[in-house]
C-alpha positions in Angstrom: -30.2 11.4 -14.2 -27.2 12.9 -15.4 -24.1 11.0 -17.1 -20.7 11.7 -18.3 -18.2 14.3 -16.4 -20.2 17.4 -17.6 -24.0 16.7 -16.6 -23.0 16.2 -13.0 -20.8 19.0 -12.9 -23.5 21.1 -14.8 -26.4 19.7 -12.1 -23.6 19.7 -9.0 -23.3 23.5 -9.8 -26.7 24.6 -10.4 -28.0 22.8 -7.1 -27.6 24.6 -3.8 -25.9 23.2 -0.8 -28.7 24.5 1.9 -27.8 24.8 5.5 -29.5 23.8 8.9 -31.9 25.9 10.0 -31.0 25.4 14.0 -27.3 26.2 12.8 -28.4 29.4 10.9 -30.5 30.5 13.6 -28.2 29.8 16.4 -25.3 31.9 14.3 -27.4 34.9 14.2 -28.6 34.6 18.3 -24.4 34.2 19.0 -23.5 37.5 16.8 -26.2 39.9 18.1 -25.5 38.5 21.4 -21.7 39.3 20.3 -20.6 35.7 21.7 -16.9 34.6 21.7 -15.3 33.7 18.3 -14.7 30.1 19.2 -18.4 29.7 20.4 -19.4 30.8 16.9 -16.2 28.7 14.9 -18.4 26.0 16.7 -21.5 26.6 15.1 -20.2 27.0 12.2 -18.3 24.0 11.9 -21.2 21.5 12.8 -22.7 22.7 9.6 -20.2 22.8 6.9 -22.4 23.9 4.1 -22.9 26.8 6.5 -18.9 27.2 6.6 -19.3 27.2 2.7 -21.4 29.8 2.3 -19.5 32.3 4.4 -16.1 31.4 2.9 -17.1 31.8 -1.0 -18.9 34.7 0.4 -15.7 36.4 1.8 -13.3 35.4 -0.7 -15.1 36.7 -3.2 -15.2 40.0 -1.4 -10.8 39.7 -1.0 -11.1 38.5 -5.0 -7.2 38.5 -4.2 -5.1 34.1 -4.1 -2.2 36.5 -1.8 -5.3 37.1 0.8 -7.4 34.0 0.4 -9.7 33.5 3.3 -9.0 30.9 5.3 -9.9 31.7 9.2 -13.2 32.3 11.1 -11.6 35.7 12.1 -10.7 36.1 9.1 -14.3 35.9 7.6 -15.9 38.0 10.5 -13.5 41.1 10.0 -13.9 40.7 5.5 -18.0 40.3 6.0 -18.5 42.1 9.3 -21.5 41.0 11.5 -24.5 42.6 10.0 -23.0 41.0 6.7 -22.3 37.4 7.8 -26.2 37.6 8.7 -27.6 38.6 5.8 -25.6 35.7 4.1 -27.1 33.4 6.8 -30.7 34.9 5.9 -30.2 34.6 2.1 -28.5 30.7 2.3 -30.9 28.0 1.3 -32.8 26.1 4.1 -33.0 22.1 5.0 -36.4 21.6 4.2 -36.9 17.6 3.8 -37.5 15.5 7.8 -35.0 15.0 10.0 -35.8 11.1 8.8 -35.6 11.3 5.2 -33.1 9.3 4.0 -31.9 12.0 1.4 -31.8 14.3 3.7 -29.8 12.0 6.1 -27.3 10.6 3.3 -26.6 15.0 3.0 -25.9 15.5 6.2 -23.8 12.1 7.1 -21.4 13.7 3.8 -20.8 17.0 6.0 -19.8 14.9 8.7 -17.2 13.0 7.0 -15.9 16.5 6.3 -16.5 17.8 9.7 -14.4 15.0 10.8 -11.6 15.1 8.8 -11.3 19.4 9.4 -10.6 18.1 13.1 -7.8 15.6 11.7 -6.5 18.1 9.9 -5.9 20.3 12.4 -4.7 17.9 14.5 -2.1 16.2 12.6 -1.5 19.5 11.1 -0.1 20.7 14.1 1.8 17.5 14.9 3.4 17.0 12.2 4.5 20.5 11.7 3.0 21.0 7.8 0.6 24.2 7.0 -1.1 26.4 9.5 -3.4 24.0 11.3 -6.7 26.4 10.9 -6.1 26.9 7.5 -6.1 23.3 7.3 -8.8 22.6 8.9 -11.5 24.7 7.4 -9.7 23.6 3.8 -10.2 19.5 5.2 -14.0 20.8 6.0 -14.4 23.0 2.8 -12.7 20.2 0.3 -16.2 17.8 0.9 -18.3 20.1 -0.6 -18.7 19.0 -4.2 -19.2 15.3 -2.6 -22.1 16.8 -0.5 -23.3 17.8 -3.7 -22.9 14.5 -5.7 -25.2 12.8 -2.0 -28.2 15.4 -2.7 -28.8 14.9 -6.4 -27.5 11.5 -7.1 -28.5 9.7 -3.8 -29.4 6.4 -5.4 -26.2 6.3 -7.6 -23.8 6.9 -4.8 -25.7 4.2 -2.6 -24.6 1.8 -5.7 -21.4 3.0 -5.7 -20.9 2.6 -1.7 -21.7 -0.7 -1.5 -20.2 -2.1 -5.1 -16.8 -0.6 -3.9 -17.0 -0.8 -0.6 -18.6 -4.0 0.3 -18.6 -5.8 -2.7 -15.0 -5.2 -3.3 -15.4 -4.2 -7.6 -13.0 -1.9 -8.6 -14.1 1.6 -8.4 -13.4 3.2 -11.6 -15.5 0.1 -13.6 -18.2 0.7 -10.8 -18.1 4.6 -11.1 -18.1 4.2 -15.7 -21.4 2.3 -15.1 -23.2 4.3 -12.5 -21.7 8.2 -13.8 -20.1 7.6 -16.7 -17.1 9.6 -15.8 -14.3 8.7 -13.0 -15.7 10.9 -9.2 -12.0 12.0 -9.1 -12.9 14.1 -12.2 -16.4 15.2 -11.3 -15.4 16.3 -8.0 -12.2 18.2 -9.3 -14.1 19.9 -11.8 -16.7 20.5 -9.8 -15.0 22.2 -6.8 -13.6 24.8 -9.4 -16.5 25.9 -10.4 -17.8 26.1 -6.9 -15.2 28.4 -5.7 -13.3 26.9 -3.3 -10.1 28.3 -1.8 -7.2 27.1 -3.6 -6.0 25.0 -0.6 -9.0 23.1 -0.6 -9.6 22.7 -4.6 -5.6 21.9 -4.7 -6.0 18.3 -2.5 -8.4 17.5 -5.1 -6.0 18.4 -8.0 -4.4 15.4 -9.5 -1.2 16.9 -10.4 -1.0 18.4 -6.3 -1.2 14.6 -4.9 1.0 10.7 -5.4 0.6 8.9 -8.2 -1.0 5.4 -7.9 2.2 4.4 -7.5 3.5 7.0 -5.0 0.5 6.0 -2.4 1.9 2.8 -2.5 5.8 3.5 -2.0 4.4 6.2 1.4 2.8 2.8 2.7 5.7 0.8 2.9 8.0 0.3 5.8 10.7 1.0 3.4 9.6 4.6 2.7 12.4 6.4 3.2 14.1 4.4 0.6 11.6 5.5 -2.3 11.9 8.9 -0.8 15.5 9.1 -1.2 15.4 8.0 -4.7 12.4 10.5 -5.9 12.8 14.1 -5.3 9.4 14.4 -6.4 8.0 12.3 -3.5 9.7 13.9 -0.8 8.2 17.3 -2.2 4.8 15.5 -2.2 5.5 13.9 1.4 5.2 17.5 3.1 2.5 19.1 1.1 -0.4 20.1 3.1 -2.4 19.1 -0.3 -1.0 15.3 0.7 -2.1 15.5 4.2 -5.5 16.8 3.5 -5.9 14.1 0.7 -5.3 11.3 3.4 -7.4 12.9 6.1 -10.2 13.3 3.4 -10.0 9.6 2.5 -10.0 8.3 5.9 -13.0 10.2 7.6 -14.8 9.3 4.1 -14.6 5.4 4.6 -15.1 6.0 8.9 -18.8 4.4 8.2 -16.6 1.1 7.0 -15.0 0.7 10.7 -11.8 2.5 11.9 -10.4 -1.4 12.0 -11.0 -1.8 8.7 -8.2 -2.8 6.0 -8.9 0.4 3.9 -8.3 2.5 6.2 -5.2 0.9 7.5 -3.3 2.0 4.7 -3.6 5.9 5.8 -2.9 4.9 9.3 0.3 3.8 8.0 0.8 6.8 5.7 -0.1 9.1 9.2 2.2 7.0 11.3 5.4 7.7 8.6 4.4 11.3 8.7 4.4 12.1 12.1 7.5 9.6 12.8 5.2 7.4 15.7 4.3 4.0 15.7 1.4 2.7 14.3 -0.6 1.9 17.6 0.0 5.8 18.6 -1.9 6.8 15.3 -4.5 4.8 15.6 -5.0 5.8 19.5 -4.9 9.3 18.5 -7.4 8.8 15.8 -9.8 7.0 18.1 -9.5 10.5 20.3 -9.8 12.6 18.0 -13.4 10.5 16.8 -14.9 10.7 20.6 -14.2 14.0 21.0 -15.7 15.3 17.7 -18.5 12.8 18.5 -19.3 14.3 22.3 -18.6 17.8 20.5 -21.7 17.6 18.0 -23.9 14.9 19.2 -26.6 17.4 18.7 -26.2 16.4 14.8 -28.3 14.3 13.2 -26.4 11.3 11.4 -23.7 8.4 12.2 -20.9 9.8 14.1 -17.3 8.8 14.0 -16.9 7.4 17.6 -19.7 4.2 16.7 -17.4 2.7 14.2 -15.2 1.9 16.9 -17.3 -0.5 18.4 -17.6 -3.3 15.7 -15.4 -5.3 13.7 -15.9 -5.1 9.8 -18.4 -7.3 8.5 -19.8 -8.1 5.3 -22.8 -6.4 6.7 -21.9 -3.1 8.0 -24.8 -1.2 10.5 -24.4 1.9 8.4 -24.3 0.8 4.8 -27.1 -0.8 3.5 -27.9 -2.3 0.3 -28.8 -0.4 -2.1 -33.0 -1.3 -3.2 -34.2 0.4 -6.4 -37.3 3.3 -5.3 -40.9 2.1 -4.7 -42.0 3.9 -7.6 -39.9 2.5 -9.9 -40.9 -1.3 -8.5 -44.1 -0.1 -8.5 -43.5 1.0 -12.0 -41.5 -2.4 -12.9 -45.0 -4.2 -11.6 -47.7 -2.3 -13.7 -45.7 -2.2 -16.8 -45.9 -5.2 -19.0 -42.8 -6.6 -20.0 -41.7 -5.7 -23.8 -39.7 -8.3 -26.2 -36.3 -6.8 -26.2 -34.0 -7.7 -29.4 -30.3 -7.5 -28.4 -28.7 -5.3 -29.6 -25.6 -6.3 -32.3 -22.7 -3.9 -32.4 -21.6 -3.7 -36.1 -17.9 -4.6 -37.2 -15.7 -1.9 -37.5 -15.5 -1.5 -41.3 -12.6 0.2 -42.8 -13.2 2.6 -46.1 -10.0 1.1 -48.0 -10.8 3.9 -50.8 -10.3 6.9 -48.1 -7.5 5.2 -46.8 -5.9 5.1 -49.8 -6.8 8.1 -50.9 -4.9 9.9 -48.2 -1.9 7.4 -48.3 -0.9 8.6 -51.3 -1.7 12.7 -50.3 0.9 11.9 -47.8 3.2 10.5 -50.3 2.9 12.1 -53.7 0.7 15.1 -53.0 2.6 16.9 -49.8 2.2 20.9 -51.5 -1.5 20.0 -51.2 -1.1 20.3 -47.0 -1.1 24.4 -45.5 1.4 23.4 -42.8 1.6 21.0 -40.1 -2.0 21.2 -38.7 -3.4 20.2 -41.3 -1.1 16.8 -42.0 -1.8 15.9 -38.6 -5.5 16.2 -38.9 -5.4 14.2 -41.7 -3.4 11.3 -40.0 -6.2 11.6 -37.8 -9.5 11.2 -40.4 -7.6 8.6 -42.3 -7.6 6.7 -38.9 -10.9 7.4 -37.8 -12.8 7.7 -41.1 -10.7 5.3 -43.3 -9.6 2.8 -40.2 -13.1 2.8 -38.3 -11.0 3.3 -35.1 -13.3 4.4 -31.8 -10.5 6.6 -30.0 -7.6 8.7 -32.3 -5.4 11.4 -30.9 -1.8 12.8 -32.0 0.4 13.0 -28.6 2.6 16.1 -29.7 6.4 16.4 -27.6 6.3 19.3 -25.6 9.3 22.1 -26.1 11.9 20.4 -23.9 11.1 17.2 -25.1 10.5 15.7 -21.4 6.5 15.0 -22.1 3.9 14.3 -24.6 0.3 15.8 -24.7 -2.7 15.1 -26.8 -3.7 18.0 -29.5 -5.3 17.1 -31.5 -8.2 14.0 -30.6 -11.1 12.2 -32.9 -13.5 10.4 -31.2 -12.5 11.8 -27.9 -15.4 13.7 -25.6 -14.5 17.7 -24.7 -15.1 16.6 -20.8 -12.8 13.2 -21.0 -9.8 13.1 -19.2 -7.5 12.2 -22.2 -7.6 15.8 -23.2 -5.8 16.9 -20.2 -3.6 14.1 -19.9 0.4 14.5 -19.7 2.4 11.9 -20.5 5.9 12.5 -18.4 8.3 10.4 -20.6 10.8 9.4 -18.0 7.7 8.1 -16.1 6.3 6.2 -19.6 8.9 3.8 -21.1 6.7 2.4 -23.2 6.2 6.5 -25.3 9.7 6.9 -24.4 10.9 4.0 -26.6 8.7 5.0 -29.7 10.3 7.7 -29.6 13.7 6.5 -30.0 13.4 5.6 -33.7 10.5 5.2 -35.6 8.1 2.3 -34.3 5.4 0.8 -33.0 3.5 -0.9 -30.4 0.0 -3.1 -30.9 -0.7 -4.4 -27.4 -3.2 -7.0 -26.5 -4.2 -9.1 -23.9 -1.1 -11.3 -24.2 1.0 -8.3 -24.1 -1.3 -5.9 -21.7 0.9 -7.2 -18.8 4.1 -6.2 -19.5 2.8 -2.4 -22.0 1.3 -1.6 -18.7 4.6 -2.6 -16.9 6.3 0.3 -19.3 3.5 3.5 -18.2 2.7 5.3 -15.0 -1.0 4.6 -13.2 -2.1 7.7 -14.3 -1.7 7.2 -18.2 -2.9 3.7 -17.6 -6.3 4.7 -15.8 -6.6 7.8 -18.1 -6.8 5.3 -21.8 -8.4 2.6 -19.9 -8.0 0.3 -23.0 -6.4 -2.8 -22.8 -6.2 -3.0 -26.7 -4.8 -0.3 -29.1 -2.1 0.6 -31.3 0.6 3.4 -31.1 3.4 4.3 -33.3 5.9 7.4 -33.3 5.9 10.3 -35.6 9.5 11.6 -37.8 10.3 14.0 -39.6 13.8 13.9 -40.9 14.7 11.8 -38.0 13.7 14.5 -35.4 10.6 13.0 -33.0 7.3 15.1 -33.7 4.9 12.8 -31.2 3.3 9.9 -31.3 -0.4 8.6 -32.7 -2.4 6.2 -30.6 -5.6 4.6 -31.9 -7.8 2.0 -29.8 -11.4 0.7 -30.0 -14.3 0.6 -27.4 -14.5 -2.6 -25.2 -17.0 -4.0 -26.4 -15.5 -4.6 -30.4 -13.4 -7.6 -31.1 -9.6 -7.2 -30.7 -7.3 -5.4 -33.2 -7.1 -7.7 -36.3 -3.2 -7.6 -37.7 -4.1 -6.2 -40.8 -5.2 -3.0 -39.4 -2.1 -3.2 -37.2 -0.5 -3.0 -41.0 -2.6 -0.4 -42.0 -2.1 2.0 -39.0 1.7 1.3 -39.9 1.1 2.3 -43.4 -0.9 5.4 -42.3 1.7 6.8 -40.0 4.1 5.9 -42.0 2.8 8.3 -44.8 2.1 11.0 -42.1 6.2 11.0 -41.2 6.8 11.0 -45.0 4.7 14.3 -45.6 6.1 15.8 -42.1 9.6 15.3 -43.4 9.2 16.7 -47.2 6.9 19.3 -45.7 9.8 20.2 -43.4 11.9 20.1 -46.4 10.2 22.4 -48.1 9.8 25.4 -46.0 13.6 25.3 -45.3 14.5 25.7 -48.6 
């Protein structure tokens, strides 16, 4: 089984999405027997993976973001009939029963997207954002690296369903344990590489949607207050991106119960946007979910309209709890059980020698350093190496001076998050003060409270670390960045005599920034 951000991306990719073979086959009948357009958008939208295959197919025919392909009519005059069929010939079959319960997890994925492409068009239209087909095939198209993450990693996503959903744990410790990455970042990575149209790929972008935060301010009854005191969120407020993120959301939890308190929240968010009460949102929701229901009740798999006749329970009729295969009890059975000795993490140990080697580099031996690069590399190994810290990066001010960005990392994966991160000062008070002067910041669990008080949801979910150490970079009183160091979970806490030492280390790195600095101006 895969784990970390790049294995599922790398097995998500490599595994194809196939298609029904009553859809494929009815696709063909309708274009030889040259049937209306909206009796084929039919057909093809019961079958999303279907719809995938013919929109990667024809955008990568256009190859052109001014032209992207994003209508049925659209697809049928790029491809042209004889070559939307041999697409439908070449695309990868359903092959497993109609009862497996792989099989059935696929399909129920596909859907949730099929569901939410009929939101999307609907609200789409009433609220008067994007071009309602183009939303709806981007709603439908948008699902596809989750369909994915269903066929190869059934058993983990059955884990993750009921942990999050039933058992109420906080998803990102749920999805560490079973993944070992965040979905928000497999899925977003993954729907690049799949080719999705930028409509689609951009309501999975982090950077295109609400913060944390933000989600919570487009909740309130108070809205329009936050919206008056953030330009940013208004711009967000009318994105198509932000629509199709909520529609997404709410036809994935549908299995949960339309009454249910998670999805309350996007009725809310739905009710704002189109300016209706909430009762009218709701009403047109439950609509929408018969109609879609009576419109493909040929499909195999839970449809939306049966979650409107229960209450949430502990026990929901469509989420089960997740049992471990019957080979693998099977194998728990015959195997007999071994002594296991627990495993002892080692202390983090720091080389005082290294450390004090580079100390004084920093101090006494500055012409020893080729430029800039190099010092900050250092700061880095003397924290890493000498230190014995599990996490070390150098967040380096951008040219305006409004953000910082990690360059240059030690102990940080290529596929991790932190690499990409963008830490927006004004949003970050706790970056922002370092910055004022030269300091520093060792945060703990008696200070974790009020350090996460000071930073956006974003940088707070991205370090996931409730213990570290951060303190700005000078040179000749100008702000270069700022070094962060942390350790794994698992370690004891940060001891106040490496909080000294980090001092000490950073302290040398702004001394050799400064005479460096020095130096080439004269």
């Amino acid at each position: 089984m895969a784990n970390g951000t790049r294995q599922w991306v790398e097995k998500l990719v490599s595994t194809p999405l196939p298609v029904q073979k009553a859809s494929a086959k009815l696709l063909t009948k309708q274009i030889k027997e040259q049937a209306s357009l909206a009796d084929m958008a039919h057909t093809v939208a019961r079958d999303p993976a279907l719809c995938l295959h013919l929109f990667r197919a024809a955008n990568r025919v256009t190859q052109s973001d001014d032209a992207e392909v994003l209508s049925l009519n659209h697809v049928m005059s790029t491809l042209g009939m004889q070559g939307i069929i041999d697409i439908v010939k070449k695309a990868p079959k359903i092959q497993t029963p109609a009862k497996d319960a792989f099989r059935g997890a696929y399909v129920q994925a596909q859907i949730s997207s099929g569901l939410s492409g009929f939101l999307a068009e609907h609200w789409g239209q009433k609220c008067h954002i994007g071009n309602p087909e183009r939303l709806k095939w981007a709603a439908i198209l948008a699902g596809a690296p989750y369909w994915g993450l269903w066929r190869i990693g059934y058993q983990k996503m059955r884990q993750w369903q009921w942990q999050v959903w039933v058992e109420g744990k906080h998803h990102q410790t749920v999805e560490q344990q079973l993944f070992g990455s965040h979905l928000e970042d497999i899925v977003r990575i993954a729907g690049r590489q799949l080719g999705l149209p930028n409509l689609a790929q951009h309501s999975l972008e982090r950077a295109e949607l609400p913060d944390t935060k933000q989600w919570a301010m487009l909740a309130e009854d108070n809205y329009r207050e936050f919206m008056d005191e953030d330009a940013s969120l208004r711009h967000l407020w009318r994105k198509p991106e932000t629509l199709l993120s909520i529609l997404q959301r709410l036809s994935q939890q549908q299995e949960l119960g339309w009454w249910h308190g998670r999805n309350q929240m996007f009725h809310i968010m739905l009710a704002h946007l189109s300016n209706q009460p909430l009762f009218k949102a709701y009403q047109q929701h439950h609509q929408i979910a018969v109609a879609y229901s009576r419109e493909f009740s040929m499909v195999d798999g839970f449809l939306p309209a049966y979650s409107l006749v229960w209450s949430y329970t502990p026990e929901t009729p469509f989420i089960r709890r997740p049992v471990d295969c019957v080979q693998q009890a099977q194998d728990a059975v015959v195997a007999k059980p071994k002594k296991t000795v627990p495993k002892v993490e080692k202390p983090r140990a720091a080389n005082v020698d290294l450390i004090q080697e580079l100390v004084t580099k920093f101090r006494q031996q500055v012409s020893d350093f080729e430029n800039i690069h190099d010092i900050l590399l250092t700061t880095n190994r003397a924290l890493y190496e000498g230190l014995g810290m599990q996490r070390v990066f150098v967040c380096v001010l951008n040219k305006d001076g409004s953000a910082l960005r990690p360059l240059y990392c030690q102990g940080v994966s290529k596929e991790s998050p932190i690499r990409s991160l963008k830490i927006v000062l004004d949003k970050n008070r706790l970056f922002s003060k370092l910055l004022n002067h030269q300091s520093s910041f060792k945060v703990d669990k008696s200070n974790y409270r009020q350090a996460q008080n000071m930073l956006s949801s974003d940088v707070v979910m991205t370090l996931g670390q409730k213990d570290f150490m951060a303190m700005s970079l000078f040179a000749n009183d100008k702000p270069i960045g700022v070094v962060y160091a942390d350790t794994t979970g698992g370690e004891s806490p940060l001891t106040e005599k490496e909080y000294k030492a980090f001092k000490t280390i950073c302290q040398g790195a702004s001394h050799a920034l400064g005479a460096f600095a020095r130096q080439r101006s004269s």
